[in-house]
VEXDREN-2710 file (C-alpha; in Angstrom, 1 decimal):
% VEXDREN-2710
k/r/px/py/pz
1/UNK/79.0/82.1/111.4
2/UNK/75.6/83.3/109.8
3/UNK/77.4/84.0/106.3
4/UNK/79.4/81.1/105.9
5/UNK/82.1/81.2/103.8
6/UNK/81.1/84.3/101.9
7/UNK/81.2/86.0/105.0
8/UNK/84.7/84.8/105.6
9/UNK/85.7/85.7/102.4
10/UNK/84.6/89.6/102.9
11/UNK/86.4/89.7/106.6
12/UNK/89.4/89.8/105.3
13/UNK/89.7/88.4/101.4
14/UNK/93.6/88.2/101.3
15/UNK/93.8/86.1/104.9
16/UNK/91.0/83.5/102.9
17/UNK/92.7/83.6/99.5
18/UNK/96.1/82.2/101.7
19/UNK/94.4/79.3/102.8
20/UNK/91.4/78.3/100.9
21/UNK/91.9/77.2/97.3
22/UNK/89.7/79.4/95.0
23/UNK/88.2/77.6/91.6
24/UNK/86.4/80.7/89.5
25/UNK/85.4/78.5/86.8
26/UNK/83.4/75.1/87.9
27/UNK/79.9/76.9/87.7
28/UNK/79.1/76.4/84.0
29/UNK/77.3/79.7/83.6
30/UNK/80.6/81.4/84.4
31/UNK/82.0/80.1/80.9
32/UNK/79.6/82.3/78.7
33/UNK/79.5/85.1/81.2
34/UNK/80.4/89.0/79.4
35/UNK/82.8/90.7/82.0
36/UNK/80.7/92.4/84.3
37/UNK/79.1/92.5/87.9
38/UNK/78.1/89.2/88.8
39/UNK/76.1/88.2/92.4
40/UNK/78.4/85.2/93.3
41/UNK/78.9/82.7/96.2
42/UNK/81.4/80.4/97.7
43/UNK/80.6/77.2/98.0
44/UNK/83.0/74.0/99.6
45/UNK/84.4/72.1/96.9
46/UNK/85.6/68.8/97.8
47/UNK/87.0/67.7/101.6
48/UNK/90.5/70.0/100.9
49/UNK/89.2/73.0/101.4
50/UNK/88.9/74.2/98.0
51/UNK/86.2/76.7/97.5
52/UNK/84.1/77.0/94.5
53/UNK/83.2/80.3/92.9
54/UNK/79.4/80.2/91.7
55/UNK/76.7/82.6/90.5
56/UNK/73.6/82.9/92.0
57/UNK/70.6/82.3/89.9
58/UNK/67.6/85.2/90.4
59/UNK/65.6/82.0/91.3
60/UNK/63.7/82.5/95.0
61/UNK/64.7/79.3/95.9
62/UNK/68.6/80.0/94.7
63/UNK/68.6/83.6/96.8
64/UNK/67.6/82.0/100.0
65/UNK/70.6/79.6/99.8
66/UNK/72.8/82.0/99.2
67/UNK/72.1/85.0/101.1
68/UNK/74.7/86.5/102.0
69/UNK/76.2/86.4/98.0
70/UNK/78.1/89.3/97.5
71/UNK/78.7/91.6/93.9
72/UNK/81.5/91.3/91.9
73/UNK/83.2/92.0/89.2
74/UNK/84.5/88.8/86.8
75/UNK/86.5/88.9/84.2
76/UNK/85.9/85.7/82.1
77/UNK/88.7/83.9/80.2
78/UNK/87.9/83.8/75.6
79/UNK/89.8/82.0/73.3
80/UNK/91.5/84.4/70.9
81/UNK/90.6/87.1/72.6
82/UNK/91.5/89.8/75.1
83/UNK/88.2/90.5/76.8
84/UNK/88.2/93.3/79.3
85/UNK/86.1/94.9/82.1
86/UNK/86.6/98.8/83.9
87/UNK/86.5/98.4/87.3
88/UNK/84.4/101.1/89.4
89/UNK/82.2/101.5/92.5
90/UNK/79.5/98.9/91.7
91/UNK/80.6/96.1/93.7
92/UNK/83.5/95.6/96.4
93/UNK/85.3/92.5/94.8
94/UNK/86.7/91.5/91.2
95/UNK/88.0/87.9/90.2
96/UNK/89.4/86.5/86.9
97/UNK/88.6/83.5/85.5
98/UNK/92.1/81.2/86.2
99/UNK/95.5/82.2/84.1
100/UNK/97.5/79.5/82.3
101/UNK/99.4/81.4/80.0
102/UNK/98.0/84.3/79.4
103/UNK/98.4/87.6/80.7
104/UNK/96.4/90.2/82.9
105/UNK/96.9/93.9/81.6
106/UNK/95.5/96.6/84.4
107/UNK/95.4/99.9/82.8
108/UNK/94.7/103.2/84.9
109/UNK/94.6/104.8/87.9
110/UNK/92.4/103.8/91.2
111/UNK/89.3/102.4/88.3
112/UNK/91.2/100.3/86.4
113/UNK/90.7/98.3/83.2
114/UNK/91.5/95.1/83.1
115/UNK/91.9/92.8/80.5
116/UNK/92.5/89.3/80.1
117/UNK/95.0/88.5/77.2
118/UNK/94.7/85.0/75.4
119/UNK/98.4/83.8/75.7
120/UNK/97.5/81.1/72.9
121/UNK/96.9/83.5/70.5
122/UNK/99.5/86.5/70.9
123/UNK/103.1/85.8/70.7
124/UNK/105.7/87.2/73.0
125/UNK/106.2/90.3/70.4
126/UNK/102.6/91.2/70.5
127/UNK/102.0/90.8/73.9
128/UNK/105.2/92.9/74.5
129/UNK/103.6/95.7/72.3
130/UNK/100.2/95.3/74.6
131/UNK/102.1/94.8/77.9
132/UNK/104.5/98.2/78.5
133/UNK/105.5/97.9/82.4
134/UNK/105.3/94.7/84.8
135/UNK/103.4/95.1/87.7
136/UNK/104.7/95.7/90.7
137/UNK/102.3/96.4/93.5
138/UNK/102.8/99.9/93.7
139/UNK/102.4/100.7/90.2
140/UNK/98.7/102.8/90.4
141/UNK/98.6/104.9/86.9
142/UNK/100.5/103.2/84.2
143/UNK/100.0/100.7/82.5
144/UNK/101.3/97.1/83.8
145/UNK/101.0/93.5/83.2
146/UNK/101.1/90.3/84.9
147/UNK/101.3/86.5/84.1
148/UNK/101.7/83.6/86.1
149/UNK/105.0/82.1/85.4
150/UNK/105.6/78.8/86.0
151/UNK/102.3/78.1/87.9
152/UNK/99.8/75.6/87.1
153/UNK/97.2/78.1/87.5
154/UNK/96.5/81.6/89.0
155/UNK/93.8/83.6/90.1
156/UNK/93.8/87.5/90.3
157/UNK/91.6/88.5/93.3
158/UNK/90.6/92.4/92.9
159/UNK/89.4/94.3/96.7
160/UNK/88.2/97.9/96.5
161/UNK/88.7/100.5/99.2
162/UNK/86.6/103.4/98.6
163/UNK/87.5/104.4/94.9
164/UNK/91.0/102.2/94.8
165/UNK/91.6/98.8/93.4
166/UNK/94.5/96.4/95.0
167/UNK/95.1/92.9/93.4
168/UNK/96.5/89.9/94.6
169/UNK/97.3/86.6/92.8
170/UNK/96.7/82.9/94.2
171/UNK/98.8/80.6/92.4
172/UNK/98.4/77.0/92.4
173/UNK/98.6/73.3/90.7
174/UNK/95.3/71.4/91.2
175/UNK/97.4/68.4/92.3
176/UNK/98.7/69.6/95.5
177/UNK/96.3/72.0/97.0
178/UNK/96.8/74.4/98.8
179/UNK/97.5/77.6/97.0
180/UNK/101.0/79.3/97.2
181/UNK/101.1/82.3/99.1
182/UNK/98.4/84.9/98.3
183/UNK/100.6/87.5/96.7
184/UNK/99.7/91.5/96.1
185/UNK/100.3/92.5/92.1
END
């Protein structure tokens, strides 16, 4: 396969999510990133099959290794914060960076906002008053929130089709790889 595994990823992004473990946050440059578009790339990480998500660098020699990088959307993880990106046409694909704790609010209709709630900082009250409706995969106008529960770790994977937005989460606990099934929010 010409593309590797970012060519895997865009044949069919829930299928790969189900059985390749997705890091969003081992690429240092990811920390201070704004919520934005982003040209990333999957890389292997480790013999498991975990897959590492990385930015590419405008570099020549950094474009030619990763060629068939693809735009999207990332929505970083800040302490004390709720940082938040709109989603819209500019690029297919939309990650967060990985929920312990906190809380993903998607607000609108088929461009969402989404924002990613520091569950450190608000208390159950105030996220309550932020948070009107859980999510519940067919929920497309209203408000909604969603948190990872008891899970180590989750990440909320973002596809578009034409000008619509469907999430799905990939829960997991770095100590027994693979992810849990790949579930639509």
């Amino acid at each position: 396969m010409s593309g590797g595994m970012n060519e895997l990823f865009r044949s069919g992004p829930q299928q790969f999510l189900s059985s390749h473990p997705l890091n969003t946050q081992p690429d240092p440059s990811l920390v201070a990133v704004q919520p934005g578009v982003l040209r990333l790339n999957l890389v292997a990480e480790g013999s498991c099959g975990a897959m590492a998500l990385t930015t590419v660098k405008k570099a020549p020699e950094a474009m030619s290794i990763a060629s068939h990088a693809f735009n999207a959307y990332y929505l970083p993880w800040q302490a004390r914060a709720k940082p938040s990106v709109q989603l819209g046409l500019e690029a297919d694909y939309f990650f967060t960076a990985a929920i312990t704790g906190c809380r993903l609010i998607i607000s609108g209709g088929g461009l969402p906002a989404v924002t990613h709630v520091d569950g450190g900082f608000f208390n159950d009250q105030q996220m309550n008053a932020l948070c009107n409706t859980r999510a519940n995969g067919t929920n497309t106008t209203a408000m909604r929130y969603w948190d990872n529960g008891a899970f180590y770790a989750t990440i909320v994977m973002g596809v578009r089709n034409g000008s619509t937005w469907k999430f799905y989460a990939q829960s997991y606990n770095p100590d027994s790889r693979p992810p849990l099934d790949t579930q639509e929010i």
